[in-house]
C-alpha positions as CSV (number, residue, x, y, z in Angstrom):
1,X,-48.7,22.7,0.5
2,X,-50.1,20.8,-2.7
3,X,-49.2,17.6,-2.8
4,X,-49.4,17.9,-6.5
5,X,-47.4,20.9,-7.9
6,X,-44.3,22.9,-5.9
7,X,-42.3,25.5,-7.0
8,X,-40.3,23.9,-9.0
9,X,-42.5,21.7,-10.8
10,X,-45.0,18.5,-10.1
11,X,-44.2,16.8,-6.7
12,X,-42.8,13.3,-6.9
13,X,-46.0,11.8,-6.1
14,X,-47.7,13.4,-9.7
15,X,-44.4,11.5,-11.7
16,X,-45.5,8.4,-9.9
17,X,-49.3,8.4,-10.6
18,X,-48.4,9.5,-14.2
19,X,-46.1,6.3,-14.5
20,X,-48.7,4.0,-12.9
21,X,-50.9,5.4,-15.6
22,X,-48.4,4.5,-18.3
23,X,-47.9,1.1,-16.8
24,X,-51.7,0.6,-17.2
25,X,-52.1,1.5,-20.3
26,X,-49.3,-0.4,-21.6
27,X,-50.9,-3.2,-20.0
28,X,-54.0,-2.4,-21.7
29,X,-51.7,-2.2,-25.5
30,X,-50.9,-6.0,-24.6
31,X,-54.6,-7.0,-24.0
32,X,-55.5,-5.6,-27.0
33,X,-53.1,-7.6,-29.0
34,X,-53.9,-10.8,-27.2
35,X,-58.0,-10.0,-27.9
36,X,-56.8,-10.3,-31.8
37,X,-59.7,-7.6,-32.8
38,X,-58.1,-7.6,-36.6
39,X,-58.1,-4.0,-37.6
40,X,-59.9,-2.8,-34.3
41,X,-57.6,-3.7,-32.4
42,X,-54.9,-1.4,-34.5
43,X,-57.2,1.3,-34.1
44,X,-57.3,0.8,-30.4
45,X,-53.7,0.1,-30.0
46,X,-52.7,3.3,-31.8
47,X,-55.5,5.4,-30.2
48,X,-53.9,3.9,-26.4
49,X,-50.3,5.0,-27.8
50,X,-51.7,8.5,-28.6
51,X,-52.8,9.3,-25.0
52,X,-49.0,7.9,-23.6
53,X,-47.2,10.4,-25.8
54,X,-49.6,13.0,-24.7
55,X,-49.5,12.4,-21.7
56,X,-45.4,12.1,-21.6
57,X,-45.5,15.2,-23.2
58,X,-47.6,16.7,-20.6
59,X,-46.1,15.8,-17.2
60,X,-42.9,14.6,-18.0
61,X,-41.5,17.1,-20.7
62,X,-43.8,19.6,-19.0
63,X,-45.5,20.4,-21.4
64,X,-48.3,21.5,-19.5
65,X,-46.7,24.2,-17.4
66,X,-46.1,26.3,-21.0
67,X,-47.9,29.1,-22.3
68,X,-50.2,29.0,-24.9
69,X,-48.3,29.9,-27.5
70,X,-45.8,27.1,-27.4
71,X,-48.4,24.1,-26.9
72,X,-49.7,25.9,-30.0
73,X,-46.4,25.5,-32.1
74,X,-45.9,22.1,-30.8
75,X,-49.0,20.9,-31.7
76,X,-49.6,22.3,-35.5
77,X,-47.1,20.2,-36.5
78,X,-48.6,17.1,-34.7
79,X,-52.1,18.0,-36.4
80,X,-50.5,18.6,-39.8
81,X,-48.9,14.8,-39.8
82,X,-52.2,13.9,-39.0
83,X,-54.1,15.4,-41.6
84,X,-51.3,14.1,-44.2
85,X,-51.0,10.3,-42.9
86,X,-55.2,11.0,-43.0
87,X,-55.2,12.0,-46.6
88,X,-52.7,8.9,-47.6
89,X,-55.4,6.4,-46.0
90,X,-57.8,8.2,-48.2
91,X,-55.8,7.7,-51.2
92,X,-55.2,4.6,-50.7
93,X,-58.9,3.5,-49.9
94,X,-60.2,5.1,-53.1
95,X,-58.1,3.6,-55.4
């Protein structure tokens, strides 16, 4: 049996390694902050916040066991709030 996936959904063991995962990266959130990289460091922090919603998203709202279709829906409206807050920055740098 894989120790990874069962009928139901992931084993216990694939919740665990995804929170270990979360715990490092949190930990890696804090380090930025305390490495003071001025706007890098927002960049970084941000980009490190992206990849713990995706991968809540993923494994614990199981995201990843859906069709195509509905990652699809999900993520055009993710995409579109990206392009938007994109086009504010611009704005607001070309001023």
């Amino acid at each position: 049996m894989n120790d990874m996936k069962t009928e139901t959904g992931p084993a216990y063991s694939g919740y665990v390694l995804t929170w270990l995962v979360l715990l490092g990266l949190t930990a890696a959130t804090v380090l930025v902050y305390h490495l003071h990289l001025g706007s890098a460091g927002a960049a970084a922090a941000l980009a490190i916040a992206s990849l713990k919603a995706g991968l809540i998203l993923l494994f614990f709202m199981h995201l990843l066991r859906e069709g195509p279709f509905l990652r699809a829906i999900f993520l055009l409206p993710v995409l579109l709030t990206g392009v938007i807050i994109g086009l504010t920055f611009l704005d607001v740098w070309y001023r």
